[in-house]
N, C-alpha and C positions, 0 to 999 in steps of 0.2 A: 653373781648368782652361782647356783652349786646343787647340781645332786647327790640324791640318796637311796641306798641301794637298800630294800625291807627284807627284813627274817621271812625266812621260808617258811613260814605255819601252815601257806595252803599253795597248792601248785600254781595258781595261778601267780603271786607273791612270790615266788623264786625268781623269776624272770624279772620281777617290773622293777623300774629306774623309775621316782617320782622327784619332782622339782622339790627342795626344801623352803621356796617361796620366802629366801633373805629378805628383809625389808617391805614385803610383798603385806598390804595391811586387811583384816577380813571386816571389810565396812558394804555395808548394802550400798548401790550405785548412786550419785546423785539424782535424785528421780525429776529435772526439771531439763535433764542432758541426755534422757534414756526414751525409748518409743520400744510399741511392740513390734514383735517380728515375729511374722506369719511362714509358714514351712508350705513348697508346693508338694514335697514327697516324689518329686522327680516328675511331676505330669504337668499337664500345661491349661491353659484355661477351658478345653472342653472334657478334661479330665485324660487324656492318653498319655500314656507313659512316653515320653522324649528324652528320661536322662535315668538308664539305670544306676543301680547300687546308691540309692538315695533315698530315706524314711525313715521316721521313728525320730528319734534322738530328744535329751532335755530339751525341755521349754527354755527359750534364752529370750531375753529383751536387748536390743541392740544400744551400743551407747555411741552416742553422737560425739564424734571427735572434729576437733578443730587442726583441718590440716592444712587451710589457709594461710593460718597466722597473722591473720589481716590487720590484727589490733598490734599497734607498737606499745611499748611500754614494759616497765617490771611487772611481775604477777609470782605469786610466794608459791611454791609446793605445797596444797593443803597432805596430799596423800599419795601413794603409789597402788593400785587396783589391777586384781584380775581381770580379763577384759574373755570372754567366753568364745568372742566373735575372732580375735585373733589371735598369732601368738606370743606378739611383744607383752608386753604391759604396759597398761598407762598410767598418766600421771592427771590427777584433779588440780591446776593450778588457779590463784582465785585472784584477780587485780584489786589496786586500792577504792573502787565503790563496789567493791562486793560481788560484780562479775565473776562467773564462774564457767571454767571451758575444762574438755577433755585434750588432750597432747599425748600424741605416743612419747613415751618416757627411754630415754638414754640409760645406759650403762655408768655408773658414778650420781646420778640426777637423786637426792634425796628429799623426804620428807623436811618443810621448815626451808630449806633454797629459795633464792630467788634468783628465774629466769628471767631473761629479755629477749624479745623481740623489735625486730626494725633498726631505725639510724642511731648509732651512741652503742649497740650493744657489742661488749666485747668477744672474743675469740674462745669463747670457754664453752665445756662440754651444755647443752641443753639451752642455749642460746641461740635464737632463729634471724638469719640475718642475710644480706645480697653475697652472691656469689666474688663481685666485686670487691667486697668487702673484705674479705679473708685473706688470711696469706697463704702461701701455697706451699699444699704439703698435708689441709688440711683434713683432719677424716670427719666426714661429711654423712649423713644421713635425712630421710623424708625430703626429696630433691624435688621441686616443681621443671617441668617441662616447657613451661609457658610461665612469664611474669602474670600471679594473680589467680594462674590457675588451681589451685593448691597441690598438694606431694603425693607425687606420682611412683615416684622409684626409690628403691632402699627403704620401702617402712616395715619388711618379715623380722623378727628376733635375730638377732644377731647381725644383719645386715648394713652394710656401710659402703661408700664410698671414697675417691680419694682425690681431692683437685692438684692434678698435678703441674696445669700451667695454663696462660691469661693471654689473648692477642685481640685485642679489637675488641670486638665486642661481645664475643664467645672465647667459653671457658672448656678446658680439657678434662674431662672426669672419666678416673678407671673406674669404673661400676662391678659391682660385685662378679659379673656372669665372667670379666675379663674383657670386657668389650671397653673400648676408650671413645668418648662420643664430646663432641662439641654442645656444648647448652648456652644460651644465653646468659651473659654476665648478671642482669636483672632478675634472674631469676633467685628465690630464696632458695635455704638450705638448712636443716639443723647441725649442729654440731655435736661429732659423737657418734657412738655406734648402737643400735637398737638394742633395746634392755631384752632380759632372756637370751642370752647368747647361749645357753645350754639346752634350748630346746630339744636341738638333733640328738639328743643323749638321753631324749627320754625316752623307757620303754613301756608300752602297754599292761603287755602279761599274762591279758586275756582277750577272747574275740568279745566277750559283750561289754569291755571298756568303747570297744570300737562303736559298738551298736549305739553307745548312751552318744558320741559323737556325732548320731543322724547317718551313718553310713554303713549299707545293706553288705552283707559279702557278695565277693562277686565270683563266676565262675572262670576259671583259666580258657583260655581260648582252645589251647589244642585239646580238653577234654568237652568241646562242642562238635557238634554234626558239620559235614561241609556247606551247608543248607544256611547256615548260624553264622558261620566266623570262617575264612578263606585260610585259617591256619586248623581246622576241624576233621575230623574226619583220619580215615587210614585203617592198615589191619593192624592190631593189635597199638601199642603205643610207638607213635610215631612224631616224627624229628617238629613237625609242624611247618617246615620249609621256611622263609625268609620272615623273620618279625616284623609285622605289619597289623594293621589296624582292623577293623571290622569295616572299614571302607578301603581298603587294600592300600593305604598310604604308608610304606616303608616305617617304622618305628626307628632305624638303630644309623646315625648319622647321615638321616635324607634330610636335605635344606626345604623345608616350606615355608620362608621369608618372600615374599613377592620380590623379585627382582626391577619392578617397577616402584616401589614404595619410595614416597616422597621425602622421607627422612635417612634414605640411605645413606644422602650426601653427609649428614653429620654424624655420618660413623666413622672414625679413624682407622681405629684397628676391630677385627670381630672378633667375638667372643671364643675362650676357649674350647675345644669340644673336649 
């Protein structure tokens, strides 16, 4: 995938970077894989607002994707689709009685392919298989946590993993943040790194692209009252003191990782800052 950069005919269009959507097909959703989706606008069941800079935005219908993989077997690439709800893209793949699932879709994964899932499948990109199973080395994405759970980690655009080594019955994977974490051998994994890896290089261009996105502008903290926001307030424009949150919890390299969290222990190495 690849961006493109538009002639400047109107100010807001000087700025924007838009995706040229390679491969990327404009087919209505499967409607038997898709539900609606209902917007709260940021409030909650008796109507109070509990989450600003949240409202508005296109009507989206959600599409049910299958991050299980439960079903073993080949299954053909009908199509690759925009997906509204995130930033990968996915793939409509269909098995031999006409089952039809959603799959976040790999980088290389085309239309007319045939992927596998479960025992027999090979090492190749968009093929979902046990952590066991692989050789090492390999780059990995949509990573389960738990055998059966389904794919927890590595499913954003671009995103990937990397297994770098096997003892027992846990596997070593450097995960995108920089962290190296122990998973279980049984657990699945796709092969590959999440389609849209140019995401981060898109640019808007305007504030009501933003808006059509479902998200309000929001106000900067230090141009709030002290009353508002603990960085608020002063004469004139002031420094705002230590970046920290509207609950006064440090913003800029504070650890809020519970130090008692049960899954410490299968952390290797932490994440880079």
């Amino acid at each position: 995938m690849s961006v493109r950069k538009l002639k400047p005919i109107t100010p807001a269009q000087r700025f924007r970077i838009v995706n040229n959507f390679a491969g990327v097909e404009s087919v209505k959703p499967e409607k038997s894989l898709t539900v609606g989706k209902k917007k709260s606008g940021g409030r909650n069941h008796s109507g109070k607002m509990t989450m600003r800079s949240i409202g508005g935005g296109h009507k989206q219908s959600y599409r049910i994707i299958d991050f299980k993989r439960d079903r073993d077997g080949a299954a053909t690439v009908e199509s690759i689709q925009y997906d509204p709800n995130r930033t990968a893209f996915i793939a409509l793949i269909s098995y031999e009685d006409g089952e039809k699932r959603y799959v976040i879709a790999q980088n290389g994964v085309k239309k007319g392919q045939t992927i596998v899932a479960g025992e027999g499948a090979a090492p190749e990109v968009g093929n979902t298989m046990k952590l066991k199973d692989m050789p090492l080395g390999t780059v990995v994405s949509c990573i389960e946590l738990r055998p059966g759970q389904g794919a927890l980690m590595a499913r954003s655009a671009g995103s990937h993993a990397q297994l770098v080594a096997r003892d027992g019955k846990y596997a070593t994977l450097k995960l995108p943040s920089g962290e190296s974490r122990l998973i279980l051998t049984e657990c699945k994994a796709t092969i590959g790194v999440v389609s849209n890896s140019d995401h981060q290089l898109e640019v808007s261009g305007k504030a009501g692209r933003t808006r059509w996105q479902g998200r309000r502008s929001a106000t900067r903290a230090m141009a709030k009252n002290p009353v508002d926001h603990p960085m608020g307030g002063g004469e004139g424009r002031a420094t705002g003191g230590i970046p920290r949150s509207k609950n006064g919890i440090p913003a800029k390299g504070y650890k809020t990782r519970s130090k008692k969290k049960a899954s410490n222990k299968y952390i290797v190495e932490r994440r880079k800052k």
